[in-house]
C-alpha positions in Angstrom: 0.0 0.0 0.0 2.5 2.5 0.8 5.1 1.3 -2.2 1.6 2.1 -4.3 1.0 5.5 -3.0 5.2 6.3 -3.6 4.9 5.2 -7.2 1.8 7.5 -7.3 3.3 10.0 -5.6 6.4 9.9 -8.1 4.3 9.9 -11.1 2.5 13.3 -10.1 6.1 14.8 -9.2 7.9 13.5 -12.4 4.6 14.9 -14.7 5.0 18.5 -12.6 9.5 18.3 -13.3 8.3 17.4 -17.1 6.3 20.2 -17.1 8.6 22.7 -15.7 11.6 21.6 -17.8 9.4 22.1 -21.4 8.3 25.3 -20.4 11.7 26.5 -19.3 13.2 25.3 -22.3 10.2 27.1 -24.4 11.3 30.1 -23.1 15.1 29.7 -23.5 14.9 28.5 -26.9 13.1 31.7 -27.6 15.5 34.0 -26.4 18.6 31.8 -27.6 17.0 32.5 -30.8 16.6 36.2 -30.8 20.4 36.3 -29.7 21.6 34.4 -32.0 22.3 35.4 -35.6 20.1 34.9 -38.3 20.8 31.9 -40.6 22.2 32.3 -44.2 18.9 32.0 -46.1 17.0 34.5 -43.2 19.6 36.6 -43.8 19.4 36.8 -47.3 15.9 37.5 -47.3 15.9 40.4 -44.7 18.7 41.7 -46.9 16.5 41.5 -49.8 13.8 43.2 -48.6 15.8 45.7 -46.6 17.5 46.6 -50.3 14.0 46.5 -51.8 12.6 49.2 -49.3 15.4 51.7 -49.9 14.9 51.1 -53.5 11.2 52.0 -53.8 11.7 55.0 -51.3 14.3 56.3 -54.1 12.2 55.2 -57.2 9.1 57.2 -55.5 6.5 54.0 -55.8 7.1 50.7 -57.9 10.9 49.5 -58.3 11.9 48.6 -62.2 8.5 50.1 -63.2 8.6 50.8 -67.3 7.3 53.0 -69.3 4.3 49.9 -70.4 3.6 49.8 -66.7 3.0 53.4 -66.2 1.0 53.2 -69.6 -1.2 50.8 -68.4 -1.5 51.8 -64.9 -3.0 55.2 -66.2 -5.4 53.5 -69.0 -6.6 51.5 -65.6 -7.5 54.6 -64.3 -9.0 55.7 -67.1 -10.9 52.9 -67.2 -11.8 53.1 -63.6 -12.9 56.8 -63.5 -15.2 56.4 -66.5 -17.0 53.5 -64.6 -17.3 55.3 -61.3 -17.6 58.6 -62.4 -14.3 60.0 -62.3 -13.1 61.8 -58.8 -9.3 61.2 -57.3 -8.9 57.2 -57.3 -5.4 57.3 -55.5 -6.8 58.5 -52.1 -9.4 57.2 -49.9 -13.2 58.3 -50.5 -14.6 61.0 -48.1 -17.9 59.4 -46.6 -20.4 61.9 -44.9 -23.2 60.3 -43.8 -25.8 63.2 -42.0 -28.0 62.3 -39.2 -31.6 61.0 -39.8 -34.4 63.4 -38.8 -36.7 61.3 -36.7 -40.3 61.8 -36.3 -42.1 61.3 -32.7 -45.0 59.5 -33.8 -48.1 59.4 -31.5 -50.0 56.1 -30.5 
């Protein structure tokens, strides 16, 4: 009886250690990665973006865009603001939307 409650016992302790190990490895495998560098491929790919982002901010918009892109970005336009009746299509739309009058009506 008591060599059954001690295996119990030892069971409930050596779930509670598991437990407390994963999570503490969890956490330390989280920050071990964020101080550890980047692998070759990760790297790469920030890189790539990085160098895409200051490329665009010097190109003003699309990076490599050619003359038939702009051509056919502006008959898109065209196309769009003879369907919808023209207006500014690179900014958001202005909604105003007034207040209902509400009548009291007697019972």
């Amino acid at each position: 009886m008591a060599l059954h409650r001690l295996f119990q016992l030892s069971s409930l302790l050596g779930s509670a250690v598991r437990v407390t190990l994963r999570r503490n490895i969890g956490i330390s495998a989280v920050l071990f990665n964020r101080a550890k560098e980047l692998d070759p491929v990760q790297k790469l790919f920030v890189d790539k973006i990085r160098e895409y982002n200051v490329k665009s901010k010097s190109a003003g918009g699309i990076v490599d865009a050619g003359p038939s892109y702009q051509k056919n970005m502006t008959e898109e336009i065209t196309k769009l603001q003879r369907l919808y009746g023209g207006g500014d299509l690179t900014k958001f739309p202005d909604f105003k939307f007034p207040e209902p009058k509400l009548e009291e009506v007697a019972k």
